[in-house]
Backbone as a ProteinNet text record, in pm:
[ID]
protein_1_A
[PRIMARY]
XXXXXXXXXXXXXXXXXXXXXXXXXXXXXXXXXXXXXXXXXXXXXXXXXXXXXXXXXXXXXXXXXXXXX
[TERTIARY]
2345.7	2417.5	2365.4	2353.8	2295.6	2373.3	2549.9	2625.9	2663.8	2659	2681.3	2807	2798.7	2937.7	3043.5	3165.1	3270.6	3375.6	3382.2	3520	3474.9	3495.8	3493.4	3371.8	3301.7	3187.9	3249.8	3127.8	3201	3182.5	3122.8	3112.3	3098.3	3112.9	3108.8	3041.2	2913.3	2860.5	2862.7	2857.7	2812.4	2680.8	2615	2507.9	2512.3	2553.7	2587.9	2441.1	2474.9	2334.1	2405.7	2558.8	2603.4	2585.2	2544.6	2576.7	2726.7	2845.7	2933.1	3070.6	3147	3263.7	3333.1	3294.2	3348	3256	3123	2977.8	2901.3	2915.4	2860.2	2793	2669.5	2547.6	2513.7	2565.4	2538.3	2401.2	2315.3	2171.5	2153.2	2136	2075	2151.9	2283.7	2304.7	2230.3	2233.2	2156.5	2063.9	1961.3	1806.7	1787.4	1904.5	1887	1932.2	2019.7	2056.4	1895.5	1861.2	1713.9	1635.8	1590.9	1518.7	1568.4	1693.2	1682.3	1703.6	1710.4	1690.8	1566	1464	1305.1	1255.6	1392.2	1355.3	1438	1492.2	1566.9	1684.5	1813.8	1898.8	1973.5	2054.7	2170.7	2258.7	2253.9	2389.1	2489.7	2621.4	2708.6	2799	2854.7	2947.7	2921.6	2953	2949.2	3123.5	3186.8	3305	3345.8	3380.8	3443.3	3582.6	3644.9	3798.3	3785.6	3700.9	3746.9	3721.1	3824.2	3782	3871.3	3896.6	3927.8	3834.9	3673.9	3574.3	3476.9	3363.6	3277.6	3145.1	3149.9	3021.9	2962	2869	2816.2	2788.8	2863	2866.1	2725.4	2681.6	2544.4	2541.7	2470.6	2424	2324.3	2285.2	2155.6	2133.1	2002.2	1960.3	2053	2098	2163.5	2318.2	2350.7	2473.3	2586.2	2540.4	2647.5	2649	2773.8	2819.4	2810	2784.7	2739.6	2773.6	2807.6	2822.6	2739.5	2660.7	2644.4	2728.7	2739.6	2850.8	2809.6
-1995.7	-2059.8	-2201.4	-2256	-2408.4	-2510.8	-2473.1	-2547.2	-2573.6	-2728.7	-2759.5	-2714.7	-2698.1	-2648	-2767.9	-2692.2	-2790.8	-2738.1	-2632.6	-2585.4	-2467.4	-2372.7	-2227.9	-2198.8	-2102.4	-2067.6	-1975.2	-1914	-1777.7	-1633.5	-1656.2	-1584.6	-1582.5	-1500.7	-1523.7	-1425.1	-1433.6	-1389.1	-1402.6	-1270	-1247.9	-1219.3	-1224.2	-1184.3	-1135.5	-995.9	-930.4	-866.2	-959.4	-948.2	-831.1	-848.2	-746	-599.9	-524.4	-363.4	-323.2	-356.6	-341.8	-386	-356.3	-472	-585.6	-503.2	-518	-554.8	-559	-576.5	-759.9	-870.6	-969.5	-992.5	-987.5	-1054.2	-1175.7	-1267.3	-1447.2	-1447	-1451.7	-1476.8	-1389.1	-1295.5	-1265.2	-1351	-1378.8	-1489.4	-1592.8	-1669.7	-1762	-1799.3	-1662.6	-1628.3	-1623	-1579.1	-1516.4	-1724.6	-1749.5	-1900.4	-1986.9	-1959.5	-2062.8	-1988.1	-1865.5	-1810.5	-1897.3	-1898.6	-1904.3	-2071.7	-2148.3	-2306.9	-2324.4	-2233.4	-2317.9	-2207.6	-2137.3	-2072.8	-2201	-2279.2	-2399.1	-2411.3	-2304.3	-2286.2	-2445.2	-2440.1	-2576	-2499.6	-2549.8	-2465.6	-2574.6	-2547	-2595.8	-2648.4	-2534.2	-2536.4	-2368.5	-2419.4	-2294.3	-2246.1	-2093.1	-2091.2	-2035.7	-2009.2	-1915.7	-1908.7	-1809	-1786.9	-1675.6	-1694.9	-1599.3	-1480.1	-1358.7	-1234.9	-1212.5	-1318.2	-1288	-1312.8	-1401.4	-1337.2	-1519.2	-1476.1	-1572.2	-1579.8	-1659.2	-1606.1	-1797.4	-1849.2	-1926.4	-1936.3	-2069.7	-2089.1	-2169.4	-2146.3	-2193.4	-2197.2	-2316	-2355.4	-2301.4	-2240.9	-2229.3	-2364.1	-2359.7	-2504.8	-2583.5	-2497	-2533.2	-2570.6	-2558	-2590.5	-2477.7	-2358.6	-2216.7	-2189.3	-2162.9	-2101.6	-1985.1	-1975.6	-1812.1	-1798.8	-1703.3	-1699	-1560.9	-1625.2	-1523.9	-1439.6	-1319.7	-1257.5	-1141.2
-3381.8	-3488.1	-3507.6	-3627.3	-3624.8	-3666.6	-3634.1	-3618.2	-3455.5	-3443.7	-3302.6	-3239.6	-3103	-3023.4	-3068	-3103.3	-3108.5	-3016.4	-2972.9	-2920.8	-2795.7	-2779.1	-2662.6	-2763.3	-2606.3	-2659.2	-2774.7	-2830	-2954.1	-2863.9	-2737	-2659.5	-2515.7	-2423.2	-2308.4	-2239.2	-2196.2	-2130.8	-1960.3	-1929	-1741.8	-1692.7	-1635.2	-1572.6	-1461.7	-1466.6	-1315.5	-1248.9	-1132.3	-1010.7	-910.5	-874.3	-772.2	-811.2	-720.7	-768.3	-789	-765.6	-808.5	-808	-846.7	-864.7	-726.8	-619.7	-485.8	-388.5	-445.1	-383.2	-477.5	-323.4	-377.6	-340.7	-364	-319.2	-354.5	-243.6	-314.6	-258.5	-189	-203	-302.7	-396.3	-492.8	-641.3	-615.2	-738.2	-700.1	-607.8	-609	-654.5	-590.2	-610.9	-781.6	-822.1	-1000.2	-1079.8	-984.9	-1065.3	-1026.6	-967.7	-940.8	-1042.6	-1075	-1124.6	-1296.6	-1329.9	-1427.8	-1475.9	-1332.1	-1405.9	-1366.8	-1347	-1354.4	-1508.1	-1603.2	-1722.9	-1762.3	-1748.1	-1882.5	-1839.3	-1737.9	-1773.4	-1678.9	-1672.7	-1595.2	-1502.2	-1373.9	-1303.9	-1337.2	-1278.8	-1368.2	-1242.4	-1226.1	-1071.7	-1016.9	-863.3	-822.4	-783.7	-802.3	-788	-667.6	-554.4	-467	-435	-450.5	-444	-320.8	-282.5	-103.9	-181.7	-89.4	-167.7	-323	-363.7	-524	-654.3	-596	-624.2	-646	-623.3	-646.3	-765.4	-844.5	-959.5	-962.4	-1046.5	-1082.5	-1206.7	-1241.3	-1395.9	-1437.3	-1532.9	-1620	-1699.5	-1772.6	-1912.9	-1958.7	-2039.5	-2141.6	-2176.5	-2285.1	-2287.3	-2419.4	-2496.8	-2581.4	-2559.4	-2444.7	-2375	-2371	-2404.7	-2413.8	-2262.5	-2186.9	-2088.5	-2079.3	-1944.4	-1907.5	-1728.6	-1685.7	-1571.1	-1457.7	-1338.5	-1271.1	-1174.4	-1174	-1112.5	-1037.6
[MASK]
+++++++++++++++++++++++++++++++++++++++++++++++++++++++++++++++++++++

């Protein structure tokens, strides 16, 4: 869109690295969040809630949120 962010993204994207809902592989988020800030992207914060779940939030370069999960 080539109107600037003013408010929530218009979307929300995940980038799921785990094989499945109950399966976290934080060295492979990791591995996938490095991979993608030497492609442009920004890590943001990282989240962990114990077992109620852990992902990593990221910027694209244009500043849209996205999270690895």
């Amino acid at each position: 869109m080539p109107e600037p962010k003013t408010a929530k993204n218009r979307m929300h994207l995940d980038v799921r690295v785990s094989s499945g809902p109950d399966d976290k592989d934080r060295a492979g988020m990791l591995e996938k969040a490095d991979q993608l800030v030497a492609a442009g992207a920004t890590r943001v914060r990282t989240v962990d809630e114990g077992f109620k779940g852990y992902w990593i939030v990221m910027t694209d370069p244009e500043g849209n949120e996205f999270c690895i999960v």
